[in-house]
GUVO-170435 format. One record per residue (C-alpha): residue in three letters; residue number from 1; x, y, z. Coordinates in steps of 0.02 Angstrom, whole numbers, m for minus. Example, Ala and Ser with C-alpha at 12.3 -4.5 7.8 and 13.67 -1.06 7.14 Angstrom:
ala;1;615;m225;390
ser;2;684;m53;357
This chain:
unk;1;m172;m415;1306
unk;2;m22;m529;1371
unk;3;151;m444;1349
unk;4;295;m541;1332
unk;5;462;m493;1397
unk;6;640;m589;1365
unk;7;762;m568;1495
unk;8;947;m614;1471
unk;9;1062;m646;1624
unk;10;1251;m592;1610
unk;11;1391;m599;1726
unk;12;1536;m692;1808
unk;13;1544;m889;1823
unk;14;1478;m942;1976
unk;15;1401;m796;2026
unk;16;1231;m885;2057
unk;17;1145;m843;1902
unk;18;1065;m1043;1861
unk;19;994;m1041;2033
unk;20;934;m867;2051
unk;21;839;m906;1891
unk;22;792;m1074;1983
unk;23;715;m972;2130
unk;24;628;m853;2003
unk;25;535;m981;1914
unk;26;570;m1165;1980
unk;27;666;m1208;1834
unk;28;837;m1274;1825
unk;29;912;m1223;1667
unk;30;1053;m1326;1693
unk;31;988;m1475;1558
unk;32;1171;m1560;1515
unk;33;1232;m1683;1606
unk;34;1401;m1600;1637
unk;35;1317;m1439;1664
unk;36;1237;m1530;1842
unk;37;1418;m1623;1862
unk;38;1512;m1469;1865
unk;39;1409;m1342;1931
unk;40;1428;m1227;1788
unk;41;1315;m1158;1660
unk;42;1409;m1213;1492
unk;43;1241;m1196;1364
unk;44;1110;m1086;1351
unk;45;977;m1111;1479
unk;46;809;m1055;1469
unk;47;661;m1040;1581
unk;48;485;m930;1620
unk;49;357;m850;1731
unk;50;197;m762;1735
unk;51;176;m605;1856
unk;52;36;m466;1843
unk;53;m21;m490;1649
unk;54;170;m518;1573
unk;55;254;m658;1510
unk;56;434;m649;1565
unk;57;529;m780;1461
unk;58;747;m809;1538
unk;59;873;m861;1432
unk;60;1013;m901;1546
unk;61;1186;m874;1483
unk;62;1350;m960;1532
unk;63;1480;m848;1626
unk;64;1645;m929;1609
unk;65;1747;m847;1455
unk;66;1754;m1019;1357
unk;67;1589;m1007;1323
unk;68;1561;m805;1284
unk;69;1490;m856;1102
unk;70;1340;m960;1175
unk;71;1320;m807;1303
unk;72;1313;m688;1135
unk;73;1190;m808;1058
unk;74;1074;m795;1204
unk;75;1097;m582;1212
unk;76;994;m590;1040
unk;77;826;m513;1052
unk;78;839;m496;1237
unk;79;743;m336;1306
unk;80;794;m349;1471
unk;81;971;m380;1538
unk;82;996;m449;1731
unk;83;1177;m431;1765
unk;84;1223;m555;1894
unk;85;1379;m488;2060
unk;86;1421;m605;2172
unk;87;1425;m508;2348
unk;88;1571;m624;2408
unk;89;1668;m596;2235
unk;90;1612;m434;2168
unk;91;1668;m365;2002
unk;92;1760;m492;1918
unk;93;1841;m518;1734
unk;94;1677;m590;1642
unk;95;1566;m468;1725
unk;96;1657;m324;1645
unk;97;1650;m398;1484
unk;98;1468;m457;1476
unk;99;1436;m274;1526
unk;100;1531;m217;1345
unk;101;1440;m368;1260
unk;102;1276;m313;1315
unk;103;1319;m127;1283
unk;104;1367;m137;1101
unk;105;1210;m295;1076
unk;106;1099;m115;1108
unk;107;1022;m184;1248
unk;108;951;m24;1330
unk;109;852;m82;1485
unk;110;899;m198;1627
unk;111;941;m204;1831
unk;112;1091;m259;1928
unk;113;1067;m407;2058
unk;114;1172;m436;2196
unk;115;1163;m613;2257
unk;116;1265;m720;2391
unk;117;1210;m582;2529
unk;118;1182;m708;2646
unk;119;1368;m749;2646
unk;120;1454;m574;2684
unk;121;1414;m451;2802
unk;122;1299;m277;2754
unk;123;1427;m182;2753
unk;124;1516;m280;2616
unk;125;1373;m265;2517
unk;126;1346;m82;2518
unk;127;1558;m77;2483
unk;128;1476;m200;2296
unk;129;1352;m80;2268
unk;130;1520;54;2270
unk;131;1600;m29;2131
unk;132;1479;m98;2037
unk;133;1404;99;2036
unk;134;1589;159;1966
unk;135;1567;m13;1835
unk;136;1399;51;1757
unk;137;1448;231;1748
unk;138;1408;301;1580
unk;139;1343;142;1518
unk;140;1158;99;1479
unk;141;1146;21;1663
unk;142;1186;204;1726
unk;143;1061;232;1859
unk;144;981;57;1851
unk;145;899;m18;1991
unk;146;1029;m138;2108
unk;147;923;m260;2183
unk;148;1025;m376;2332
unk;149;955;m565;2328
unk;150;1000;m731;2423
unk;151;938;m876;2356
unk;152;988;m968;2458
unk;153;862;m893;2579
unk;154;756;m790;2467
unk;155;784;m626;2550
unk;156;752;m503;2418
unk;157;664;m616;2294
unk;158;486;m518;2303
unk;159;587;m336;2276
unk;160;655;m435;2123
unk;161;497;m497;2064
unk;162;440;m305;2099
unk;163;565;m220;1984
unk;164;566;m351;1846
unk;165;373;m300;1825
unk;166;400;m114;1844
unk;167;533;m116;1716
unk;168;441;m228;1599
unk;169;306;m103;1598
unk;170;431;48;1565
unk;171;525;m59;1437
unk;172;508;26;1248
unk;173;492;m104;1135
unk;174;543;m109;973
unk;175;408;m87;816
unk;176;313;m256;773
unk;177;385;m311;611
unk;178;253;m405;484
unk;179;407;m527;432
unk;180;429;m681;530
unk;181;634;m717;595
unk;182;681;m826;731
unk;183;873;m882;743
unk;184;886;m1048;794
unk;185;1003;m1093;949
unk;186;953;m1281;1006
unk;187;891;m1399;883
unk;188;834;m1593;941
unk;189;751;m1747;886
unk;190;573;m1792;993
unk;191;510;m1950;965
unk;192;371;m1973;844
unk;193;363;m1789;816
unk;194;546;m1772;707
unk;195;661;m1604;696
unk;196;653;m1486;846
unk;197;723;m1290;835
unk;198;695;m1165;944
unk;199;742;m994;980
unk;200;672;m807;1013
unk;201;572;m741;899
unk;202;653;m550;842
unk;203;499;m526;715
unk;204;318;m561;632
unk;205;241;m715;693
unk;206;205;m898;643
unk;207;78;m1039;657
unk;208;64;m1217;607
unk;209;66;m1259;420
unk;210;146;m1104;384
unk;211;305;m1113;251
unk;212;460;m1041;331
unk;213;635;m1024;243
unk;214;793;m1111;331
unk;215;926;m1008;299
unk;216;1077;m1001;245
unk;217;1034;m1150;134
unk;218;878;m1063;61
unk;219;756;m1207;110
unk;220;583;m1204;103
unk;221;525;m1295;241
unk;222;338;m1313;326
unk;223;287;m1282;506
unk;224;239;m1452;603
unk;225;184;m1371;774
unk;226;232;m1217;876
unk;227;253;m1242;1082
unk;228;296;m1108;1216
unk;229;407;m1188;1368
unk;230;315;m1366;1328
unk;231;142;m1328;1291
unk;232;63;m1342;1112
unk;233;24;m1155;1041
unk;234;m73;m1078;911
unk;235;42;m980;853
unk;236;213;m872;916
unk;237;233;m696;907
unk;238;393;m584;950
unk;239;523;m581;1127
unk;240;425;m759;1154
unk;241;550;m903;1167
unk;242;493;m1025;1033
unk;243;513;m1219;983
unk;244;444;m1270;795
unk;245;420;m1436;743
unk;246;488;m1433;557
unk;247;410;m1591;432
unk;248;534;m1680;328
unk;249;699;m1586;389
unk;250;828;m1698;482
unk;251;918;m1653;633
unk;252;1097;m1665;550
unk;253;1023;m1534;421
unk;254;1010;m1404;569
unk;255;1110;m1336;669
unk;256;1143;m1169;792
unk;257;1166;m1012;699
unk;258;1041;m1059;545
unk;259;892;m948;543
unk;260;695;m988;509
unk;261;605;m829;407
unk;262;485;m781;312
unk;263;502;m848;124
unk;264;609;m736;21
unk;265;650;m628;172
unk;266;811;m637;220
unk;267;968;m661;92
unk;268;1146;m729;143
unk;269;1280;m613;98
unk;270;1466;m636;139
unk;271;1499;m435;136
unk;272;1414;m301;243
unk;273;1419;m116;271
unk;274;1465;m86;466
unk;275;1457;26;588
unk;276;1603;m9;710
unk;277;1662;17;890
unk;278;1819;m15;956
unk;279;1811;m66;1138
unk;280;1893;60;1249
unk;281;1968;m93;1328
unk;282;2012;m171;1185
unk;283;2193;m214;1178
unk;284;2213;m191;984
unk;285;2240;m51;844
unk;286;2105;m97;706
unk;287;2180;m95;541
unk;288;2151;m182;373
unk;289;2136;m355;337
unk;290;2133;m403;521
unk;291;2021;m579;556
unk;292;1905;m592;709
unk;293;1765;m720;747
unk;294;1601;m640;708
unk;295;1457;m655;822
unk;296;1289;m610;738
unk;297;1113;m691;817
unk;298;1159;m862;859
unk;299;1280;m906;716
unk;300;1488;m875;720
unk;301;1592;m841;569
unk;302;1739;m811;522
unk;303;1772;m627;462
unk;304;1889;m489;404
unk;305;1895;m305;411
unk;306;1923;m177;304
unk;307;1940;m6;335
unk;308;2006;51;197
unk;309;2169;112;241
unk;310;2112;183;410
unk;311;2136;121;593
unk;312;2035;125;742
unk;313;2108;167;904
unk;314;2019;79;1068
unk;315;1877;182;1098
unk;316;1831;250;920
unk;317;1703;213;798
unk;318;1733;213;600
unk;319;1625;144;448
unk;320;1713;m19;400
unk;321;1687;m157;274
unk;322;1636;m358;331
unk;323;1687;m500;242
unk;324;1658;m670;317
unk;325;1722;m835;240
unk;326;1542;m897;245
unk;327;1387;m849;187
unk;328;1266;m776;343
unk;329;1115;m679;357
unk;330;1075;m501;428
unk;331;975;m354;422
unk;332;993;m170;438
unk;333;1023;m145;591
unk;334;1076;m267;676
unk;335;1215;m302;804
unk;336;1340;m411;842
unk;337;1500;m435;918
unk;338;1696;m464;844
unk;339;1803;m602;964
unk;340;1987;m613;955
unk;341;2047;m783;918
unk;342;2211;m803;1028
unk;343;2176;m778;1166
unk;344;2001;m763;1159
unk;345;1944;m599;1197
unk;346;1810;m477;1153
unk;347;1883;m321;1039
unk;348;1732;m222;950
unk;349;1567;m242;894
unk;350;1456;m114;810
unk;351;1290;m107;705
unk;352;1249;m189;534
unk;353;1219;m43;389
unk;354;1205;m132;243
unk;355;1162;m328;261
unk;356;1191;m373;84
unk;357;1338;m253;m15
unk;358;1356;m339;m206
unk;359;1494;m448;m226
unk;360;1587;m361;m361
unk;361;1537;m153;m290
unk;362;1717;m73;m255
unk;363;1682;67;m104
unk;364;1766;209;m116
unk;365;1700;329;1
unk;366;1650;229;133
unk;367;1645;361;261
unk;368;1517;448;140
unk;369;1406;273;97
unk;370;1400;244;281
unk;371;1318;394;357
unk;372;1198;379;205
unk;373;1160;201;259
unk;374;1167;269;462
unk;375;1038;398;436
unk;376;881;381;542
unk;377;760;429;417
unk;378;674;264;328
unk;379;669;384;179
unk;380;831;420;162
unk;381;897;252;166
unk;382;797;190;42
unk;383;857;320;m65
unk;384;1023;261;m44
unk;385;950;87;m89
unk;386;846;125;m230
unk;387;994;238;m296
unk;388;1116;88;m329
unk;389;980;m13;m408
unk;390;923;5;m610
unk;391;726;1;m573
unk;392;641;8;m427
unk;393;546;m150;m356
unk;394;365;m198;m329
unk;395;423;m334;m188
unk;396;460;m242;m37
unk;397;569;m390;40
unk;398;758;m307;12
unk;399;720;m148;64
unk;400;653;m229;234
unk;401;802;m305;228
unk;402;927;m166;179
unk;403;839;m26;230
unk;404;751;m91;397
unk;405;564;m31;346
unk;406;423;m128;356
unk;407;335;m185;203
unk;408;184;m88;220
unk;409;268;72;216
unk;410;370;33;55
unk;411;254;73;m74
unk;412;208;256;41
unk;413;411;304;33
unk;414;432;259;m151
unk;415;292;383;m193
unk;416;368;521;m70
unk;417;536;497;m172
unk;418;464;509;m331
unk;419;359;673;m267
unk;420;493;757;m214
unk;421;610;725;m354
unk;422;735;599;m301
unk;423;657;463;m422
unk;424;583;492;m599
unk;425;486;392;m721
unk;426;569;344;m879
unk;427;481;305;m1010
unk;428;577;162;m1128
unk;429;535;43;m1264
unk;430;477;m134;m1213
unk;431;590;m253;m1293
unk;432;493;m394;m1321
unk;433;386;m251;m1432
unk;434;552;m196;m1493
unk;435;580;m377;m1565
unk;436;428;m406;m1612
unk;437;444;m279;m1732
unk;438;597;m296;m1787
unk;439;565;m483;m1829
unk;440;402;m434;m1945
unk;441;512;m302;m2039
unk;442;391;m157;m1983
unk;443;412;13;m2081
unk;444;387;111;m1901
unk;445;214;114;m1972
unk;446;152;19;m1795
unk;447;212;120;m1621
unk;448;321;24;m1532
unk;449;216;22;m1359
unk;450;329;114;m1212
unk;451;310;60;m1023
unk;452;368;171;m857
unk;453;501;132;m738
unk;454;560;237;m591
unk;455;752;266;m548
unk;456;839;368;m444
unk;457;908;525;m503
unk;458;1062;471;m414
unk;459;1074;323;m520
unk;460;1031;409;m690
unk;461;1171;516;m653
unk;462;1302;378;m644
unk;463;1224;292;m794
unk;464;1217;430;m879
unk;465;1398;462;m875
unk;466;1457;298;m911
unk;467;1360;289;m1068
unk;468;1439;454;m1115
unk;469;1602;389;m1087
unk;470;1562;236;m1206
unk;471;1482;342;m1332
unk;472;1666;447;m1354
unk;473;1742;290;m1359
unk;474;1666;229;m1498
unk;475;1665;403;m1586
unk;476;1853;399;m1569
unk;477;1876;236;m1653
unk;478;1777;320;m1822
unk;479;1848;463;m1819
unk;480;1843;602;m1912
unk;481;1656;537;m1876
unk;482;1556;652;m1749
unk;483;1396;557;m1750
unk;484;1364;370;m1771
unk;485;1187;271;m1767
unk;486;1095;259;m1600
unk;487;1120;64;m1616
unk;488;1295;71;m1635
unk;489;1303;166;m1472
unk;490;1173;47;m1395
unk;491;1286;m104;m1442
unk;492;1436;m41;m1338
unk;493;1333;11;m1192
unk;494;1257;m174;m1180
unk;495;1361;m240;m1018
unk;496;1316;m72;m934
unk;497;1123;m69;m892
unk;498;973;m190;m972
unk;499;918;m145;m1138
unk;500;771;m55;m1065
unk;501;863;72;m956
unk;502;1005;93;m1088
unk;503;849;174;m1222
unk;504;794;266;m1076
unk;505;960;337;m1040
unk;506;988;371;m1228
unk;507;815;481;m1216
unk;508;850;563;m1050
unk;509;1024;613;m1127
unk;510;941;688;m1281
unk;511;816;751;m1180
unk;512;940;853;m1092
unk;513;1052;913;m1224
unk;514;1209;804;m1208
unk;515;1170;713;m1346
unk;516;1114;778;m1514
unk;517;1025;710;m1664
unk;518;1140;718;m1839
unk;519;1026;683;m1969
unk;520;968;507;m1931
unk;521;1114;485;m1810
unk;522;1183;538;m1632
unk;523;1334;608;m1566
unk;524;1392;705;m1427
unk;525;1323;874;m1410
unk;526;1528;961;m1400
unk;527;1564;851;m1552
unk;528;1470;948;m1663
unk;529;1559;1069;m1776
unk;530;1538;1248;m1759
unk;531;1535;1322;m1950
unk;532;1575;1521;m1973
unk;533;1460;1609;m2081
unk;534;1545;1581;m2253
unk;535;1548;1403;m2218
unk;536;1361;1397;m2186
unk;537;1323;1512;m2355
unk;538;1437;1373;m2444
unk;539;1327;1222;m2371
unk;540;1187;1305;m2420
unk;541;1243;1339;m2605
unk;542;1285;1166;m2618
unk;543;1154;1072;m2558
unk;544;1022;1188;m2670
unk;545;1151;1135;m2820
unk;546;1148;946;m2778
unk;547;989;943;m2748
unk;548;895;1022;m2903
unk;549;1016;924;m3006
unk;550;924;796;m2955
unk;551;997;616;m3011
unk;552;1148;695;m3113
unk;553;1220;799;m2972
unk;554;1373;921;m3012
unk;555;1549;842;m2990
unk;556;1638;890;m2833
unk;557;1745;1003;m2960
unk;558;1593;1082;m3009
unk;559;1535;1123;m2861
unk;560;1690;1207;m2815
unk;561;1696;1317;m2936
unk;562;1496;1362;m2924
unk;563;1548;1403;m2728
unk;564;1717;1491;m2771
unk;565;1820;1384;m2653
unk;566;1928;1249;m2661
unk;567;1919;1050;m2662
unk;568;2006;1048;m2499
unk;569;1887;1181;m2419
unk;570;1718;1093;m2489
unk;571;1761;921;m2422
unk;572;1720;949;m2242
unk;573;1552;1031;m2290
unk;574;1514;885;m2398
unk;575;1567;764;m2265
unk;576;1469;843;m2121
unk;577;1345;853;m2244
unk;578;1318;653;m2266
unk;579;1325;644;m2077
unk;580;1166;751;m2063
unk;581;1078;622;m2178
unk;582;1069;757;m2318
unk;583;1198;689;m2431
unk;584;1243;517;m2473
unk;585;1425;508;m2571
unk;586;1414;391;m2724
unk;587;1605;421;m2758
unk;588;1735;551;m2722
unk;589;1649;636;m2851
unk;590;1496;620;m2847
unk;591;1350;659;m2696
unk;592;1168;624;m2700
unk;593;1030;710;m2611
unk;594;907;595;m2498
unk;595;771;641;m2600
unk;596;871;591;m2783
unk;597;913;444;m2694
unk;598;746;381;m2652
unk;599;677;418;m2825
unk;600;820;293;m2879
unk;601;747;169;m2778
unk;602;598;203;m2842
unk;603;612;185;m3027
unk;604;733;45;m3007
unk;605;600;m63;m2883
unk;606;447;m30;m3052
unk;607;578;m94;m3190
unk;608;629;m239;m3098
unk;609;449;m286;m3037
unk;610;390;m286;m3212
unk;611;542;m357;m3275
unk;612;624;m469;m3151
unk;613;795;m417;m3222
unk;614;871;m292;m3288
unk;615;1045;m243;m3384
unk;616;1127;m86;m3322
unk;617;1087;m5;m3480
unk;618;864;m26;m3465
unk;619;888;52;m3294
unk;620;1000;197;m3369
unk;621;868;229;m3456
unk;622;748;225;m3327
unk;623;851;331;m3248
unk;624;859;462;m3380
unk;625;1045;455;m3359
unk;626;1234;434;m3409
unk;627;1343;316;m3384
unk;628;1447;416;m3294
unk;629;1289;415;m3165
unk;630;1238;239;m3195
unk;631;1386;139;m3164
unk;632;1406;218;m2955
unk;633;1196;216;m2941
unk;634;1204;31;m2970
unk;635;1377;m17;m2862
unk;636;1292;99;m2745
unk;637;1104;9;m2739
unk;638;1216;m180;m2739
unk;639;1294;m130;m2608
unk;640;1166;m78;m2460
unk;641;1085;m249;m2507
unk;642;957;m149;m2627
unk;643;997;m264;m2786
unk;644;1083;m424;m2842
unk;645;1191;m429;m2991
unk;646;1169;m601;m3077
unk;647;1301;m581;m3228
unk;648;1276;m426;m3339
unk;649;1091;m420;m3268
unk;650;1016;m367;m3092
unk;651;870;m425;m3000
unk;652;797;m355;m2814
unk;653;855;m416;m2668
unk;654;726;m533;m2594
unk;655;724;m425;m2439
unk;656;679;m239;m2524
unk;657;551;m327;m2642
């Protein structure tokens, strides 16, 4: 099996790095016009070879500090870095800060080459290899191999060709990912063949007729052809430089920095989690609000930090906040670089945490959110994913993403959360049952049917307490209330959670003890009133009276003096009383039980079925009772909507026929 290799070049202008490349693989990489002109790399350049079984594939960078960003651009997905010394020039200004570039890219493999040797004397050289040992010191070039070249006279060329292929082979290469990404950093027009991009491929792979999504505009577009350095290909897998031949896509409507990915993969956001590294060199104090050019893949934007409230010395690393004016796309994980704009000058860089933080989320702790979204375990990161979310997905797509798994393992580290606790299954009410229901004017005699969701405990938490927080709200707008109906609650909780989740959280709540059922209603479990003995013996005694009166109940007064206690000490029990659901007041003086009140229903619904209407006087008598009863029964039963008085004479209410 063919292994393909990407090597970038970095270094110094005019340090030989276009024609080493040239002697490497007989390719000039200088393609502009003013590139051959001026003798300077100014574009990316890009060529290959084919030595012992592996594909080495050279994207040739520019060295002069005008054109660093195109040098970033071609660092992406590089696995192998050549840095470039002239032997007549040695360590120069460009050469120390392609080293930092490549360092914070985490590029972790590469050689140094010495070229020129044909121009100074041996001695010279060994004096490079002195300082260019004391440049890479502590870096990931530490120990690297330092391979002296001409190319001029090709002295050297054969131990190059040597160590390129014994690194290759010792190279560790990342994971194959299943989801295609290539960002694009040429794009041109070929006769009778359209729209041109190419690139290096970071992930998954892609053949002809295959749908891609252009990105950041979000448009589906259709694979033409795929070539590798000129030649038609069947398809193009990852670290192979790539051109696609898009259908229907102008060349105006592409440009450097756009990306091609699988559909539905990527996402542009315009605010990401960091990780990030103040250059030891770096000239500035990172602080708030501070604006850089961003250097991510192949695009450039302009962004701003946020630290909140901290700064970052040269040298240190801190958790920071991303915002860039326009949207761009990233995964977890990724690097990239922040420029100074005047002068122009390389200041940090670090690694992407979270690719996609919600526009409106306010981070407080964001020392604490970033070592959650650092950690190394996939696990634990999608924790921290799945924990800000209100149900967990089927589509595996933003937690490859966010979370930097692959999509075959997503369904395998849901179920380890949910075995070891972190998620659980709620079980709520659908709502289109819930409506369905509702709209037929069902007597709960047909179950509503429930489904299952997972969320993270994490997230039940903070739900949780918000939803307390409404519920005392509301409870303190009807006070002396200390339960209200569950849909009352519901209602004020609507712009926290779906409908769904809200009922869930409602039952996990009661579940759990911090709410409590009153009766037919729900209130906060420290609400509830605490009655002494006495106070419990009175309840009692007047609930038995009330209720074996039957439908002519004592007066309050009465009841008072059956008790031995005062108006003013009865009232509360009669109150908490109607809050349970045992008691329904007719008046100040008067309370029903439940039970009498549903017998009034009942006898009132036979007279008026039989009758159609009826004067207050037939249902007295229906009743069995006084006026003094009659008058409140009927204000009562107009009033919940029970009956319709028409004159003197009342009929039912269409609805509780």
């Amino acid at each position: 099996m063919t292994t393909h290799i990407l090597i970038g070049t970095a270094g110094h202008i005019d340090h030989g790095k276009t024609r080493l490349v040239g002697r490497l693989t007989g390719i000039n990489t200088d393609r502009l016009l003013e590139e051959r002109t001026r003798g300077i790399s100014i574009d990316l350049g890009f060529a290959h070879f084919e030595a012992d079984g592996i594909r080495f594939g050279i994207v040739d960078v520019p060295g002069h500090e005008r054109f660093i960003k195109n040098m970033v651009a071609g660092a992406t997905g590089v696995n192998l870095v050549m840095l470039v010394i002239a032997a007549d020039d040695s360590v120069m200004p460009q050469t120390r800060e392609h080293l930092e570039i490549m360092q914070l890219l985490g590029i972790s493999a590469g050689l140094i080459v010495i070229t020129k040797i044909d121009l100074v004397e041996p001695d010279f050289v060994d004096l490079v290899r002195a300082d260019i040992e004391s440049l890479v010191s502590g870096t990931f070039l530490d120990g690297c191999p330092i391979v002296p070249v001409s190319s001029a006279t090709g002295d050297g060329l054969e131990d190059l060709r040597a160590t390129l292929i014994r690194l290759a082979r010792e190279v560790v290469l990342p994971e194959p990912s299943e989801l295609f990404r290539m960002p694009i950093d040429r794009v041109f027009s070929v006769a009778g063949h359209g729209t041109v991009v190419t690139g290096s491929v970071l992930s998954g792979s892609v053949k002809p007729g295959d749908t891609l999504e252009l990105l950041p505009a979000g448009r589906e577009v259709r694979v033409r052809g795929v070539q590798h350095h000129g030649s038609q290909a069947d398809d193009a897998v990852a670290r192979q430089r790539t051109a696609i031949n898009l259908a229907s896509v102008k060349t105006d409507e592409v440009e450097r920095g756009m990306e091609l990915a699988a559909v539905g993969f990527l996402r542009p956001s315009q605010r990401m989690l960091v990780e990030l590294q103040n250059l030891a060199s770096s000239p500035l104090i990172l602080c708030d609000r501070q604006q850089f050019h961003l250097h991510l893949g192949t695009s450039e934007a302009h962004a701003r930090i946020n630290l909140k409230g901290a700064t970052l010395a040269p040298g240190e690393r801190a958790f920071a906040e991303l915002r860039t004016r326009q949207p761009i796309t990233a995964t977890h994980g990724q690097r990239f670089i922040l420029r100074r704009h005047s002068p122009s000058i390389t200041v940090a860089g670090g690694r992407i945490l979270d690719p996609s933080l919600p526009p409106m989320k306010r981070i407080k702790e964001i020392a604490l959110l970033g070592m959650k979204w650092h950690s190394t375990s996939e696990s634990d990161r999608l924790a921290t994913l799945v924990s800000q979310q209100d149900s967990i997905s089927e589509s595996p797509l933003e937690a490859a993403r966010r979370v930097g798994i692959q999509p075959s393992r997503y369904r395998h580290l849901v179920e380890e959360l949910h075995a070891s606790g972190q998620l659980v299954r709620l079980q709520t009410v659908e709502q289109t049952s819930r409506l369905l229901v509702a709209t037929r004017g069902s007597t709960g005699e047909t179950p509503m049917p429930r489904v299952s969701q997972l969320i993270h405990t994490d997230r039940l938490a903070a739900l949780s307490v918000s939803v307390m927080k409404s519920v005392r709200e509301v409870l303190a707008r009807h006070q002396p209330r200390r339960a209200l109906s569950r849909e009352l609650f519901v209602a004020s909780c609507r712009e926290i959670a779906p409908a769904t989740l809200l009922d869930a959280a409602f039952e996990h709540l009661l579940a759990t003890g911090e709410l409590v059922r009153v009766g037919p209603q729900i209130g906060p479990a420290d609400a509830q009133v605490k009655l002494t003995k006495s106070q419990q013996m009175a309840r009692m005694r007047i609930l038995e009276e009330i209720t074996t009166a039957g439908l002519m109940p004592p007066t309050t007064k009465e009841l008072a003096a059956v008790v031995g206690q005062s108006l003013e000490q009865i009232q509360p029990l009669l109150h908490l009383s109607c809050e349970d659901g045992l008691l329904i007041k007719m008046s100040d003086e008067l309370y029903y039980s439940t039970e009498a009140i549903d017998l009034v229903k009942k006898l009132c619904r036979v007279i008026l079925t039989k009758l159609g209407q009826a004067t207050m006087s037939q249902l007295r008598d229906a009743w069995g009772v006084s006026r003094k009863y009659s008058i409140p029964l009927c204000e009562y039963l107009d009033q919940i909507g029970f009956t319709v008085r028409v004159g003197d004479l009342r009929q039912l209410k269409q609805a509780a026929r």
